[in-house]
C-alpha positions as CSV (number, residue, x, y, z in Angstrom):
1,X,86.7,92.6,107.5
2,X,87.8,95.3,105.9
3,X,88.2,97.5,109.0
4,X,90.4,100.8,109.5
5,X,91.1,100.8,113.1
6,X,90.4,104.0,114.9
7,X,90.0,107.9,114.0
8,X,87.4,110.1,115.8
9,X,86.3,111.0,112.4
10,X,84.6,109.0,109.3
11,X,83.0,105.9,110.3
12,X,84.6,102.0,109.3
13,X,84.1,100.2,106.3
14,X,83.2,96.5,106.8
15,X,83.4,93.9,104.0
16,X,83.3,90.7,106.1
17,X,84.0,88.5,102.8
18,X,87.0,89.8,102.3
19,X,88.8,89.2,105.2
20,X,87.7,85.7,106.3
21,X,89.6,82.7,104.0
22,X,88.3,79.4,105.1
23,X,91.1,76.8,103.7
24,X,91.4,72.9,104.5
25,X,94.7,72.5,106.5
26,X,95.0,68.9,105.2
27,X,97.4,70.3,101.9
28,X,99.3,72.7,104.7
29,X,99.8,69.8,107.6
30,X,99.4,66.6,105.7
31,X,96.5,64.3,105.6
32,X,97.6,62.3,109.9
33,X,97.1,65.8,111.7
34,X,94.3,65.4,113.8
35,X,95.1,67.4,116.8
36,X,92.8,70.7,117.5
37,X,96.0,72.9,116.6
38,X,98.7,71.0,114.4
39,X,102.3,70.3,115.1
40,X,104.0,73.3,115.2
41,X,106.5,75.9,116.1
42,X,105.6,79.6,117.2
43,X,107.0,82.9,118.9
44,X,107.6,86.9,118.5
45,X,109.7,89.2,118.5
46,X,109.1,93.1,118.1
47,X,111.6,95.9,117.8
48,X,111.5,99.7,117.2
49,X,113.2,99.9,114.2
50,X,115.8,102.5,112.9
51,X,113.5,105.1,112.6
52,X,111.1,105.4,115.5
53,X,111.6,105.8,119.2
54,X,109.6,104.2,120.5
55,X,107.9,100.5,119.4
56,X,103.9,100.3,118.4
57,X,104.2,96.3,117.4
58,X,102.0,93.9,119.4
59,X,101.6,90.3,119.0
60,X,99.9,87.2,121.1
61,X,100.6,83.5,120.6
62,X,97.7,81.8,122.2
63,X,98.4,77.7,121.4
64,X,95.7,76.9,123.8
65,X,92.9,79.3,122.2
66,X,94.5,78.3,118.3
67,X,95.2,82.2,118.2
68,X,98.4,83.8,116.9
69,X,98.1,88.0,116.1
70,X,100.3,90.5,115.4
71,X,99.2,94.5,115.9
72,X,101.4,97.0,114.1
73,X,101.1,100.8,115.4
74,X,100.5,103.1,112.2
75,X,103.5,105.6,112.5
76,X,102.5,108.7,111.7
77,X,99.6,108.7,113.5
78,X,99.2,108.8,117.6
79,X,99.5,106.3,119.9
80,X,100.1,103.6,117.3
81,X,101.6,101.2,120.7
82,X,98.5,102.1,122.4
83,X,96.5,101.1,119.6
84,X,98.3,97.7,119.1
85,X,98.7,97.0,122.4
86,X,94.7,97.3,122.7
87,X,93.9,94.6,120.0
88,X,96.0,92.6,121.2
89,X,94.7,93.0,124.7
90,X,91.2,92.3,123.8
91,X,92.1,89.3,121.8
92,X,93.7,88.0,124.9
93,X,90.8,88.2,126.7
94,X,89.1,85.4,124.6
95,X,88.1,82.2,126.5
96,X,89.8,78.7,125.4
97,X,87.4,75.8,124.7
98,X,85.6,77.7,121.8
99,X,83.7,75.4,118.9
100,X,85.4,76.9,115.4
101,X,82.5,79.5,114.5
102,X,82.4,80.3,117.8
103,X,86.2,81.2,117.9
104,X,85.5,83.0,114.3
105,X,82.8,85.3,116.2
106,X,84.5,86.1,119.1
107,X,87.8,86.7,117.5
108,X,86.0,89.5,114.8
109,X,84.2,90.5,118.1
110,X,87.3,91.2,119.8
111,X,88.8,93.5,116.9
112,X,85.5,95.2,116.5
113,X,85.6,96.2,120.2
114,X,89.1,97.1,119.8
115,X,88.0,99.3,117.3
116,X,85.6,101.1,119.1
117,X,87.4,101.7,121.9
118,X,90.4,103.1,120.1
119,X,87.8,105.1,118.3
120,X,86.4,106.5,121.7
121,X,90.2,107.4,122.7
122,X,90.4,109.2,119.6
123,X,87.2,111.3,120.1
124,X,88.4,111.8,123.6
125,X,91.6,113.6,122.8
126,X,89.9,115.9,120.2
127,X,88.8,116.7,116.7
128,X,91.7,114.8,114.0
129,X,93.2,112.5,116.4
130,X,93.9,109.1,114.7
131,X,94.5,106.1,116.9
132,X,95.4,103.5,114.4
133,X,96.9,100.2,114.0
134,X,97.0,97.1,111.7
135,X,96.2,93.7,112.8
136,X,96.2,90.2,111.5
137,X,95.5,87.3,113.3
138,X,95.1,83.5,112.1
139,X,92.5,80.5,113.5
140,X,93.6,77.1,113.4
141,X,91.4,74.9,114.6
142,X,91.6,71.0,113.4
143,X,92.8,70.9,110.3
144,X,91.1,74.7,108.6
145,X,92.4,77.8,109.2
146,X,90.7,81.2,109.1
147,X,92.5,84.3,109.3
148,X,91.0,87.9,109.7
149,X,92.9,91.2,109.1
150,X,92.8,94.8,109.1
151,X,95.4,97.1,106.8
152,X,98.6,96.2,105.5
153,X,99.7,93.5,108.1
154,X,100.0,90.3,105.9
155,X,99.7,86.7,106.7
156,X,101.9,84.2,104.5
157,X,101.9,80.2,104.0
158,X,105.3,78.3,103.7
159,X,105.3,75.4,102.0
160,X,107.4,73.1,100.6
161,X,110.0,76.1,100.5
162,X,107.8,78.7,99.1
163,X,105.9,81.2,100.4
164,X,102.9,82.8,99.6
165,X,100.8,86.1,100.5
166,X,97.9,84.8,102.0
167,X,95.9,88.2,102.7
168,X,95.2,91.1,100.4
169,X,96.3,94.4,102.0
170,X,94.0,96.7,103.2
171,X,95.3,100.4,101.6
172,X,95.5,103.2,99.1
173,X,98.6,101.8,97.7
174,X,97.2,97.9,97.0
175,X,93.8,99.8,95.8
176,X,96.2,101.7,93.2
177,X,98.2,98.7,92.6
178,X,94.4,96.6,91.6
179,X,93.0,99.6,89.1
């Protein structure tokens, strides 16, 4: 889902293939994990940073739904906390119980509405206003993962003491970086 997130101008460029990785969890959590979200440890923690005032970092940790996201305000741009803060509001208001594809759906659903509504804000406070943020969320559900991202937020694996860049960033810089 190659998705920028917000801007009253220019319209979003989609390429669902990109975005959506499909892996067997079996290599990840070993071959015994049969629970609907694997063993695990989670939690967040956001901060400002040294150079902005104020913080534009969201995240949810939903065990129940097998939903974990983190939102990251673009700084430079307005209202990156508003902009984070709505993704990860909409994400939160998925339903537990979802089969696996439906999850998938309704979890690209979620960050498309997201990013119409921050779009809409945009529009709503005039010509050039840019509402943006970055998101990345992961699926687990048995023993597959799926993640989905927008931007430069990244989602890593750590395994056997190594870790590895799951996602490819969405950006001028990584396009640059590719020619």
């Amino acid at each position: 889902m190659k998705l920028r997130l917000g801007g009253a101008d220019g319209n979003p460029f989609l390429e669902p293939e990109d975005a959506i990785r499909p892996v067997r969890l079996g290599a990840i959590f070993g071959k015994r994990s049969r629970a609907m979200v694997p063993p695990l440890r989670d939690g967040g923690e956001t901060h400002a940073g040294p150079v902005r005032s104020r913080n534009e970092d969201s995240f949810i940790c939903r065990r129940d739904l097998g939903l974990w996201a983190v939102a990251d305000g673009a700084g430079g741009h307005q209202a990156g906390d508003f902009a984070s803060a709505t993704i990860v509001a909409r994400l939160g208001q998925l339903p537990p119980g979802l089969p696996a594809s439906r999850m998938l759906a309704e979890t690209r659903r979620a960050v498309e509405d997201a990013h119409r509504m921050l779009r809409a804000e945009a529009a709503s406070r005039g010509a050039g206003t840019m509402i943006v943020s970055t998101v990345v969320a992961l699926i687990l559900r048995n023993r597959h993962f799926a993640c989905l991202w927008a931007g430069d937020s990244r989602a890593y694996l750590w395994r056997e003491g190594r870790l590895a860049r799951l996602t490819r960033d969405h950006s001028l810089v990584q396009d640059l970086v590719d020619e």
